[in-house]
C-alpha positions in Angstrom: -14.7 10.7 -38.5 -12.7 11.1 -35.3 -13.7 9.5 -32.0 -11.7 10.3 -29.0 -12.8 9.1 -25.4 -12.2 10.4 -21.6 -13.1 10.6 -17.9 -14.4 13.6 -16.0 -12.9 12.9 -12.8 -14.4 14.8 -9.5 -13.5 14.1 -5.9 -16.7 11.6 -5.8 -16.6 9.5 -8.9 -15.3 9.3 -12.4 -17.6 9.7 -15.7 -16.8 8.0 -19.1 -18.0 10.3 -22.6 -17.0 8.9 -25.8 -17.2 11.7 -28.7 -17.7 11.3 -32.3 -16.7 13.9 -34.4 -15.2 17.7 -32.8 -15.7 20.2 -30.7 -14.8 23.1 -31.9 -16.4 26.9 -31.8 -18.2 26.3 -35.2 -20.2 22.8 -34.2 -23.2 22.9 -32.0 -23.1 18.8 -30.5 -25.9 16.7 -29.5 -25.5 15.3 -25.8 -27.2 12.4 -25.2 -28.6 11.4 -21.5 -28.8 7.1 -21.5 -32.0 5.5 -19.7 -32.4 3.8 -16.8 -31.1 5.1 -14.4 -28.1 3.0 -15.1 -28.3 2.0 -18.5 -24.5 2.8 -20.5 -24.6 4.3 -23.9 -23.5 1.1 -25.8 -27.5 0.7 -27.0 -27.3 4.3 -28.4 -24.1 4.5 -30.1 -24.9 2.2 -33.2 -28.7 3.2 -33.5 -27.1 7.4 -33.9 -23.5 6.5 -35.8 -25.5 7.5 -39.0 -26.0 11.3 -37.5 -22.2 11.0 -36.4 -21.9 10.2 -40.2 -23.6 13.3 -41.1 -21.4 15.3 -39.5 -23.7 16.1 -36.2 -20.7 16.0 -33.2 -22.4 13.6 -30.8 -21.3 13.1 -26.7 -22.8 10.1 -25.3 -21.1 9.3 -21.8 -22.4 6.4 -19.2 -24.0 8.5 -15.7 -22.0 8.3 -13.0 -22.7 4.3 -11.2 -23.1 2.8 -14.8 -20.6 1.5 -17.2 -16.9 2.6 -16.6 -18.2 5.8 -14.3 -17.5 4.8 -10.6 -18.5 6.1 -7.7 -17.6 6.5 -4.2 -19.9 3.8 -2.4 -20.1 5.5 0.7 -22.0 8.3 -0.6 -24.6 7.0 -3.0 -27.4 8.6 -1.5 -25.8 11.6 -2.6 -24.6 11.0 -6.2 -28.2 9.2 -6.6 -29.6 12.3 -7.6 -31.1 14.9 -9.8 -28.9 17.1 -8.3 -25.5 15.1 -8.8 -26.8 14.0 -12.3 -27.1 17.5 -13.2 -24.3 18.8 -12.0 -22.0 16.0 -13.8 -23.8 17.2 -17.5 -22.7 20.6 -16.3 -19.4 19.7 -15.4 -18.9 17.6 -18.7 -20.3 20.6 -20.7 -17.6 22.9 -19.2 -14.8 20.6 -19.6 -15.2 20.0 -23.2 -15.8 23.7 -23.4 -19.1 23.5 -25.0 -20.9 26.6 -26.1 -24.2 25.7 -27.2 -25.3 22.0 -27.5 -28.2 20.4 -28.2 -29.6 17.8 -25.3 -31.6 14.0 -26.2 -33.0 12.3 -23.4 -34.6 9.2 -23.6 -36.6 7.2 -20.5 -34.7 8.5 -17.6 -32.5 10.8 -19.4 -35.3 12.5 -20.4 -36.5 12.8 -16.9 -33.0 14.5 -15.8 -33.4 16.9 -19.4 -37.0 17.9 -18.0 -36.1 18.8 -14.6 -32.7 20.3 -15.5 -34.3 22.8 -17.9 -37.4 23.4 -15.9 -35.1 23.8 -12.6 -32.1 25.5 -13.7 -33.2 27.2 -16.6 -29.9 26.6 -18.7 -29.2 29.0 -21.4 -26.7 27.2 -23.7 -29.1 24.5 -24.6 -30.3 25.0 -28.4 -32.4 22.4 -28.8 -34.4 19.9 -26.6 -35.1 15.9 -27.7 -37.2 13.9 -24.9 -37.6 10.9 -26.1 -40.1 8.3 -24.7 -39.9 9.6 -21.2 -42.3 11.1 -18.9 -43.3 14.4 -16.8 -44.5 12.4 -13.5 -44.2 8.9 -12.0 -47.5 9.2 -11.0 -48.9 9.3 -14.2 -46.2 7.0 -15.9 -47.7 4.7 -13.0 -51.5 5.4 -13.7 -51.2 4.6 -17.2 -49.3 1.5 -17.1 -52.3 0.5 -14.3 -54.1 0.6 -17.6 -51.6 -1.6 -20.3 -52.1 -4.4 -17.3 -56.0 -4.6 -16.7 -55.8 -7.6 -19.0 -53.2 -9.2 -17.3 -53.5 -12.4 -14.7 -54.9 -12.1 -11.5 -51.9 -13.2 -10.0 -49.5 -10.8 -12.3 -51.3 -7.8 -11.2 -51.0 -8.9 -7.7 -47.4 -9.5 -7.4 -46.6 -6.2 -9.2 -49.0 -4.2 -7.2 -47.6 -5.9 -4.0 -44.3 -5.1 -4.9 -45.1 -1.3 -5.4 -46.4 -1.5 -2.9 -43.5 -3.0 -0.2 -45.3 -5.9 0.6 -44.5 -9.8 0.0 -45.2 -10.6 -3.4 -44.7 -14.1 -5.4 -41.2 -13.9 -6.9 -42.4 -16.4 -10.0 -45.9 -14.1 -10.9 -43.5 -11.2 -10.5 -40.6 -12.1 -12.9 -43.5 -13.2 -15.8 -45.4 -10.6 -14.9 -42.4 -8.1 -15.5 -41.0 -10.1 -19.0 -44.5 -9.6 -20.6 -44.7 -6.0 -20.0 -41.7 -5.5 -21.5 -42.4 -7.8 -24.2 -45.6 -5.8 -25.2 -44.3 -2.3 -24.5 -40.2 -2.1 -24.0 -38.7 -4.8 -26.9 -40.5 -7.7 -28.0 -37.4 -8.0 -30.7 -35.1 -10.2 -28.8 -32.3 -9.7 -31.8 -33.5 -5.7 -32.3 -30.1 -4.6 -31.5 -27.8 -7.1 -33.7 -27.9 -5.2 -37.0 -25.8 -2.2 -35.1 -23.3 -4.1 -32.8 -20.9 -6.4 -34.0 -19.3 -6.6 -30.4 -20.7 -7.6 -26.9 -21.7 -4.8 -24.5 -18.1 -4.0 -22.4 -20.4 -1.7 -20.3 -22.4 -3.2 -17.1 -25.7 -1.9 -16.7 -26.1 -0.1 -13.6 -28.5 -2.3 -11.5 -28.0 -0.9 -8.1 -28.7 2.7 -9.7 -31.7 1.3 -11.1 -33.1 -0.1 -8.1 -32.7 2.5 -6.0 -34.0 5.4 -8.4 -36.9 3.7 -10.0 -37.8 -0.1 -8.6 -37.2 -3.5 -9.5 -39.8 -3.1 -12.2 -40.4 -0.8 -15.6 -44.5 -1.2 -14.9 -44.3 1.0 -11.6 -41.6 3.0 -10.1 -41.3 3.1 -7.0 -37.9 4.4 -5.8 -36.5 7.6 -4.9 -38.1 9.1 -8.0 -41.3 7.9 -7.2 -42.4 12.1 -6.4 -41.2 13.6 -9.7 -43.5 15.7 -10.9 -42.8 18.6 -13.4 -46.2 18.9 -15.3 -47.2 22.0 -13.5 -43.7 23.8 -15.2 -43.9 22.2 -18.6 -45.2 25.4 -19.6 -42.7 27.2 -18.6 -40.0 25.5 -20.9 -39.2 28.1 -23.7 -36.8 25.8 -25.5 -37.4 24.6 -28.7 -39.0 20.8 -28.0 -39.1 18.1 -30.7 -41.2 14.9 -28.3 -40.8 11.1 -29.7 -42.4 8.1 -29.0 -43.8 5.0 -29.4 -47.4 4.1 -30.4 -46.8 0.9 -27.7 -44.7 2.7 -25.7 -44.7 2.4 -22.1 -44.2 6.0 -22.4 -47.5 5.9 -23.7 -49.6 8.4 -26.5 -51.5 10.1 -23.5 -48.0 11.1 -21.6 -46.5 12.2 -24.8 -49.6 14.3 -25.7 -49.3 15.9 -22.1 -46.0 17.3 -22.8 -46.6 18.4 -26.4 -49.5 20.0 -25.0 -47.8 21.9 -22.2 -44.8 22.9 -23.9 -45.3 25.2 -25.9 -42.9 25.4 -28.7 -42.9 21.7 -29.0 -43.3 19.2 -31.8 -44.6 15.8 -31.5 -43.5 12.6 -33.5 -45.4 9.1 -32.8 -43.6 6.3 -34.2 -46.4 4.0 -35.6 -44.7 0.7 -35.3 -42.3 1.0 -31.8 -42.9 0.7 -28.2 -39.9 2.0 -25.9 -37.2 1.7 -28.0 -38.0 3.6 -31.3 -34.4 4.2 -32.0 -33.8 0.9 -33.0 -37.5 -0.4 -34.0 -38.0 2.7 -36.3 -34.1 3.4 -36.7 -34.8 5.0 -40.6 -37.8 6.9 -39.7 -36.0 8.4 -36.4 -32.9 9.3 -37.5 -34.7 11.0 -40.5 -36.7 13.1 -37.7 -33.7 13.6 -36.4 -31.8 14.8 -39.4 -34.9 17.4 -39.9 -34.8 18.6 -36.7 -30.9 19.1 -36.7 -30.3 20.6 -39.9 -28.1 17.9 -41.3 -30.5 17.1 -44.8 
């Protein structure tokens, strides 16, 4: 299997895709959009290798302020967008001179897929995977109000007054935070060894993070704290395949939302994961997967 590696290189940053397998007039690749904002590909690239295998041609690339893609500082508020997001997938797209591909987002990425297609309307995307992601911040934000109704007193507080911009306790905060993602993101702290033999060469994109969504995954509470796409879910004509996790923080009620609205859609619930199925259910996913794609 061939992997090759590159930059797309605009006057405002630089954007690193690693390719397995070719692009050629006869493949039809899968594109994959990385969480976060700001989180590199490196957690996706062991977790898919066996579609690469297959013979699926798979682009994964790190979003412009993560990883190896750089930015120019003085104009963050600019690149920190759907709009500079979108137009980077475009750009990439063009310069690898892809036809027809079909497009994965998870978390995030699946936020950028949702309001790409429902705002641009592409027409060379075959195929569209949103996994574990989310229509609305307002709803992502309502239901995890719900997963913490058990929680402390004083861990409800300090996320609510962080939300919320006011002082909060830093301590009740942090443990607060950890136990959320314990119970919904990845309570396997060694989930990711069996794929990567290597350390992560890729830094995770905190600043990106922060400033899109929030210093927490409970609550977001950035810029993209007024997405909202439900009302043009229906409007997606694309053929939708919706994954998640039964203790997702993308939880059963969002997922059911979309699968609901969209109308040619198809919805997978992953019995034993919370946010990061791909790993906790790696067999059962990249089986969906394989359906889905045509490689079986």
């Amino acid at each position: 299997m061939k992997i090759s590696a590159g930059f797309l290189k605009t006057k405002d940053y630089k954007t690193f895709y690693k390719i397995y397998g070719e692009i050629n007039n006869d493949t039809t690749p899968l594109i994959v959009l990385c969480g976060g904002p700001g989180s590199p590909f490196y957690s996706y690239e062991g977790p898919f290798k066996e579609l690469a295998e297959s013979g699926l041609t798979i682009v994964f690339y790190n979003q412009h302020g993560c990883g190896f893609s750089t930015i120019n500082k003085d104009k963050y508020k600019e690149l920190y967008t759907f709009e500079s997001f979108e137009e980077e997938l475009v750009l990439l797209v063009k310069l690898l001179n892809i036809k027809k591909y079909h497009l994965l987002g998870h978390s995030w990425g699946g936020m950028l897929a949702l309001h790409y297609v429902t705002n641009k309307s592409p027409k060379d995307i075959s195929s569209l995977i949103l996994f574990s992601t989310l229509p609305s911040t307002k709803i992502w934000n309502q239901e995890n109000s719900r997963s913490i109704e058990n929680y402390p007193i004083s861990y409800k507080k300090a996320l609510l007054n962080e939300f919320e911009g006011k002082k909060y306790n830093e301590k009740m905060f942090t443990n607060a935070s950890n136990r959320f993602v314990s119970e919904h993101v990845n309570n396997h702290k060694n989930a990711f060894k069996k794929f990567y033999p290597y350390t992560n060469p890729y830094p995770f994109g905190r600043e990106l993070y922060n400033y899109m969504w929030g210093k927490s995954e409970v609550y977001g509470n950035g810029t993209l704290l007024n997405y909202d796409v439900t009302d043009k879910l229906k409007d997606i004509k694309i053929k939708t395949l919706i994954i998640s996790g039964q203790e997702d923080e993308s939880s059963p009620y969002i997922n059911k939302l979309m699968h609901d609205n969209i109308k040619n859609s198809k919805w997978e619930l992953l019995e034993y994961s919370q946010h990061i199925g791909y790993v906790q259910e790696n067999n059962k996913v990249i089986n969906i997967l394989k359906e889905w794609l045509n490689l079986n």
